[in-house]
N, C-alpha and C positions, 0 to 999 in steps of 0.2 A: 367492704360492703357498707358497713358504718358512714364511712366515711362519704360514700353516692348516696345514702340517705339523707344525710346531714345536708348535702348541697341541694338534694330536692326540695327537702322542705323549706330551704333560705331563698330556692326558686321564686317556691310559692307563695313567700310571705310577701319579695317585693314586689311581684305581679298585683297581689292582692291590694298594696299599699300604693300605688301607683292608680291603682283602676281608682280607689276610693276618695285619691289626692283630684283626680280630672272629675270626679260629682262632684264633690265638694266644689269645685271652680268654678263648675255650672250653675250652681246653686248661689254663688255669692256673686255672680258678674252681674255688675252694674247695666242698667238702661242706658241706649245711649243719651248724652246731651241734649235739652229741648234750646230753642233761643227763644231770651224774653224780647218781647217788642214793646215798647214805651211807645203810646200812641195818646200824644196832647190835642185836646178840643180845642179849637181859638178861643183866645182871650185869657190863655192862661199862659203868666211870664216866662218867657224861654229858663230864666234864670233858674226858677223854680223844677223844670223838668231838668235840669240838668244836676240841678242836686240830688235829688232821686234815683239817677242814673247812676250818678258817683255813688250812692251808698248801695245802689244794689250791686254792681259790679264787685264791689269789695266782699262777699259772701257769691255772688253768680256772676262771675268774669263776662260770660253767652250774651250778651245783651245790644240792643240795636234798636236806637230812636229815630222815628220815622216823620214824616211831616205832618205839621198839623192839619186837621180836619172839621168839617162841622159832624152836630151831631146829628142822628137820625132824624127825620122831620117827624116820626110818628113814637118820639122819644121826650116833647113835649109837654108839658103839664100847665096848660096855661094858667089856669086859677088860681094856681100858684105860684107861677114863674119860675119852674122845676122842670129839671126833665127826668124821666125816669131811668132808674140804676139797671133795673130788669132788664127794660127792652133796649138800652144800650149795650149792656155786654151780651145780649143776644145778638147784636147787630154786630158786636165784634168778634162772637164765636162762627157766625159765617165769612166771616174775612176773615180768620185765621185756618191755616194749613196744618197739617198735623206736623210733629215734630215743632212745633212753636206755640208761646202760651201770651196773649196781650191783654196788659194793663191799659187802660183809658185812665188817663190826667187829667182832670177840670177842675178850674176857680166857681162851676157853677156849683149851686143847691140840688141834690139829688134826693130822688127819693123810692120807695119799697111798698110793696103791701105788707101791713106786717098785722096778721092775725084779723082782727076788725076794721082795724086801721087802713082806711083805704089810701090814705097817702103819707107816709112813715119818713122823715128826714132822716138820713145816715151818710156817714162819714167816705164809707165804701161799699162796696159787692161782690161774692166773687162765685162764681160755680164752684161745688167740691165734689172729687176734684173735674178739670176741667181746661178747656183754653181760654177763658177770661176773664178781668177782672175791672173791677173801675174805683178808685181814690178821688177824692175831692177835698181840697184845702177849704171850703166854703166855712166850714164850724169848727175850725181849729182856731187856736189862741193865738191871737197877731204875734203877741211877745218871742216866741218861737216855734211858730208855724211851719219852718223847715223841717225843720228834728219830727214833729207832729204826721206832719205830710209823709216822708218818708218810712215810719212806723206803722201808717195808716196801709200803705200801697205793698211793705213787705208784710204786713200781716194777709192784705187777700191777694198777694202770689202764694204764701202758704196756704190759702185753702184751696188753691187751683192745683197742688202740687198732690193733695189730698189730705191734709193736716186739718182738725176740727179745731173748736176753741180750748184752749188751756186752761185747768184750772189757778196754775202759778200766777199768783199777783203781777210779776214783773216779767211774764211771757209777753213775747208780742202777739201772740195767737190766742191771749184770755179776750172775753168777749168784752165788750165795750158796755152794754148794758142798757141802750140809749142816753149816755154819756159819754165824756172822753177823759179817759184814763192815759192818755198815753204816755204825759209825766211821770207816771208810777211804772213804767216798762224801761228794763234797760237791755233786755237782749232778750232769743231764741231760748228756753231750758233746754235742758240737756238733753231730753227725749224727745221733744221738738227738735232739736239740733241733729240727732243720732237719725230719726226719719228724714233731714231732709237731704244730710249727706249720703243716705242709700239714693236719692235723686242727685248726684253731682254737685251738690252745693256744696262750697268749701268755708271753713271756719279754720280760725286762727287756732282757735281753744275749746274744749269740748266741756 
């Protein structure tokens, strides 16, 4: 009699550890994969988009550049000879499909309202989170503008992923400031890193 108690209750325990191991799976399954679309405005050097591509691939393999395009005509800023950051990744968030998130590429001057400021120069844009984002090499440092460019364009995929700015000096997600810091960034921190690999992104090192 013992001994049919004993196998009931070992019944019960692995039913019970079974059911808790399949929530638990629930609970930790990843989203599927989005794909990034690299989408360059003419007049900016192929060379230049392709280095971008390289380095994002190497943390988000998903990636696929597309041909280039002009920008909105009502993305313009003639006074300034700008077009705006806004109303281009609004233009690119309705040409983009869900399960996919685009970056916009340009050598031009963009720019933002920012606060009073009715026309704000910046570096990048991005919805958070959201499907899109925009980088510009225009006010980056000739001397190495690629490494600049590139830091610029993964810091607003991570705010499209839903990542804010970081406090860490050498995040690539710390806010810029209306400056450019991006010499003082050398990688993603850890809890930026830990959030973006719950989103499929892979890292070497955590």
């Amino acid at each position: 009699m013992k001994n049919n108690s004993f196998a009931y209750l070992l019944f019960l325990f692995l039913m019970f550890s079974c059911s808790e191991k399949q929530r638990n799976g629930k609970v930790q399954k990843q989203k599927p994969a989005i794909t990034i679309l690299i989408q360059p405005f003419r007049g900016i050097q192929s060379e230049k988009v392709k280095t971008v591509a390289e380095g994002i691939k190497k943390v988000y393999p998903n990636v696929k550049v597309l041909e280039a395009i002009d920008f909105p005509g009502n993305a313009y800023y003639k006074e300034r000879n700008r077009y705006r950051a806004d109303s281009t990744i609004k233009f690119l968030n309705t040409k983009t499909r869900e399960g996919f998130v685009t970056i916009g590429l340009t050598s031009k001057d963009i720019s933002v309202t920012k606060g009073k400021i009715k026309d704000f120069g910046v570096m990048g844009l991005g919805y958070r989170p959201g499907k899109a984002c925009i980088a510009s090499d225009f006010r980056l440092n000739k001397k190495n503008s690629d490494e600049q460019f590139y830091k610029i364009a993964i810091h607003e995929l991570g705010h499209t992923q839903g990542l804010p700015h970081c406090p860490e000096k050498m995040c690539f997600m710390r806010d810029a400031e209306g400056k450019n810091p991006t010499n003082e960034e050398t990688d993603f921190c850890k809890k930026c890193k830990t959030f973006l690999i719950s989103k499929n992104w892979k890292f070497s090192s955590i």
